[in-house]
N, C-alpha and C positions, 0 to 999 in steps of 0.2 A: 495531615496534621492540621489542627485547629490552632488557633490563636485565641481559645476562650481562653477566658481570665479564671485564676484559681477560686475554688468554691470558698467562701469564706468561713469562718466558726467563728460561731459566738461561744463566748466563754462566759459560764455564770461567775457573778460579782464573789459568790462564797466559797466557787471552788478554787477563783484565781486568790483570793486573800490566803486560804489554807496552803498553795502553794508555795506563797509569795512567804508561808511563816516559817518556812523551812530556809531563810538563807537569814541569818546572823547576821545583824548589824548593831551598832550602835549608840546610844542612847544622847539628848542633847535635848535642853532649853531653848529657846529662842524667844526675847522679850526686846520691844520696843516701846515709846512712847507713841499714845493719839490724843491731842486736846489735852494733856495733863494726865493722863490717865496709862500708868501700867498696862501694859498688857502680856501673856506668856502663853505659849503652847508646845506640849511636848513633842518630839518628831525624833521618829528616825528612818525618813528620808532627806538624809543630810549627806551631802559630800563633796569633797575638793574638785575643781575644775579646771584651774589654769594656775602655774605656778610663775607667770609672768605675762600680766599682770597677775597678783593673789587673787584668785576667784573661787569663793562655794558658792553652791546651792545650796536650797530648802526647797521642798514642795508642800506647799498651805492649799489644804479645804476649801473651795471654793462660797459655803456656804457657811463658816464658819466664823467668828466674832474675831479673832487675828486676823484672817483674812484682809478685813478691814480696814484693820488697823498696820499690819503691814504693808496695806496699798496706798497709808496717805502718810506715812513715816517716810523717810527719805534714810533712818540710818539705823540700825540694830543690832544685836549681840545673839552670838551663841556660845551657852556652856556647857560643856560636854562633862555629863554626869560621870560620878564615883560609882564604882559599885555599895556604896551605903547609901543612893539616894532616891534608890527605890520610890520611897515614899514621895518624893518632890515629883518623879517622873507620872506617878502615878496621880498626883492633883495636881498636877496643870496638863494630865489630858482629861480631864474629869471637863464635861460639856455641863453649860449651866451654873457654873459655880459663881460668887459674885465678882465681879471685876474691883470695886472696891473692898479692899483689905485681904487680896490671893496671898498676895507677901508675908503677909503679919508673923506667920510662923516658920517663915524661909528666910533665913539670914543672907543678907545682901550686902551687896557696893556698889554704889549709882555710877557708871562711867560717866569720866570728863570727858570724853571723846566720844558717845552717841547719846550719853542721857540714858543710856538702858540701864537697868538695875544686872550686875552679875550676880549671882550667885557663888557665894560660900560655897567652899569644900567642891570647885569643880576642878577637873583634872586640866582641864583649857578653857579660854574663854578666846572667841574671833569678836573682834567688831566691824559693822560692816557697812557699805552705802550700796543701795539698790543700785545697777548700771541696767538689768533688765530682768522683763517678766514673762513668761512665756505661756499662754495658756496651754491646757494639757490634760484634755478629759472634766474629770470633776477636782484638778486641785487646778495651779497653776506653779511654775516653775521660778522660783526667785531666785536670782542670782544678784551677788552682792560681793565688791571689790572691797578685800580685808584691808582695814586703815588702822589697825592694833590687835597683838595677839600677846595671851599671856598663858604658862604652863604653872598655873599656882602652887598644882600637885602633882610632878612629874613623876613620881615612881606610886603612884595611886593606879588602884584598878578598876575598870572600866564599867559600867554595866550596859552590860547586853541585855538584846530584846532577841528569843528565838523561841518559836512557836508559840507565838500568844504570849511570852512569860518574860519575866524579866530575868534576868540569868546571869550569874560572876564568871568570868571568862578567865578564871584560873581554878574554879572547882567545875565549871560547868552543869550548876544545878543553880536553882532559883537562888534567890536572894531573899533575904527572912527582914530586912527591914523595910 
C-alpha cells in the first residue's frame, strides 16, 4: 500500500456554476455606505451562521466595485427580496451601472443604525457590523454580527434564484416582474 496523495480534479468554472444552479436559494440586497456614496449588490450566497452571538454571511467578488466598498465600511444591511422584486434583484447585479443615482427608482429607508439605505417591500432586512473576512478563492467570505432585524413583510413571498432564473417558491416558475 502507498501513501500517494489522491489524484486531484479540476473542475471547469462552467460546469461547477451549472451545478451549483441546481440548488435553490434565496435572493437578498446588500447595501452599505463608502465616502458618501451608496453602494448595492445582488447575492445569493447569503446565509445565517451563529445564533449566539447573530452571525450571517455574504460572499463579495473579489474584483467587484462592492467589494470595496464593503472592505472599508465597517456596518451594512441585508434585505431579503419579495417575490415582486425580480426587477431590483436583477439591477443591482447588473456590472457597470452608475453608482450615482442606482436608487433613484428603488424605493428606500436610510437606516439609523448603519447608514444603509433598506429597501422597500423586502420580506427582512438584517443590519450588520463586519467581525470578519475570510478570503476564499475569487470572492471573499463576510461575516457580519446582526445589530438589527426587521420582518416588514412577514407573510410576503420570497424570490428564488434556481437554475439561472429567478423563480416564486409557491408556483415554482419564473417570476414576470
Amino acid at each position: 500500500m502507498t501513501d500517494a496523495a489522491p489524484e486531484q480534479v479540476r473542475v471547469a468554472a462552467d460546469e461547477f456554476r451549472a451545478v451549483m444552479s441546481r440548488f435553490a436559494t434565496g435572493v437578498v440586497v446588500v447595501t452599505c455606505v463608502q465616502d458618501g456614496f451608496d453602494h448595492a449588490m445582488t447575492a445569493n450566497a447569503f446565509a445565517s451562521v451563529s445564533l449566539d452571538p447573530a452571525l450571517v454571511l455574504v460572499c463579495v467578488e473579489n474584483d467587484s466595485r462592492f467589494h470595496e466598498a464593503i472592505s472599508h465600511a465597517e456596518r451594512w444591511a441585508v434585505s431579503v427580496l419579495e417575490a415582486g422584486q425580480r426587477g431590483r434583484a436583477s439591477w443591482f447585479a447588473t456590472r457597470g451601472r452608475p453608482l450615482v443615482g442606482q436608487f433613484d427608482s428603488t424605493p428606500t429607508t436610510r437606516s439609523d443604525l448603519t447608514g444603509s439605505l433598506l429597501l422597500d417591500g423586502a420580506l427582512a432586512v438584517l443590519e450588520c457590523r463586519t467581525v470578519a473576512v475570510h478570503p476564499a478563492g475569487d470572492h471573499d467570505v463576510v461575516v457580519g454580527e446582526v445589530l438589527g432585524m426587521l420582518t416588514p413583510r412577514p407573510d410576503g413571498d420570497p424570490l428564488i434564484y434556481f437554475h439561472s432564473r429567478y423563480r416564486s417558491l409557491v408556483e415554482g416558475t419564473e417570476t414576470s416582474s
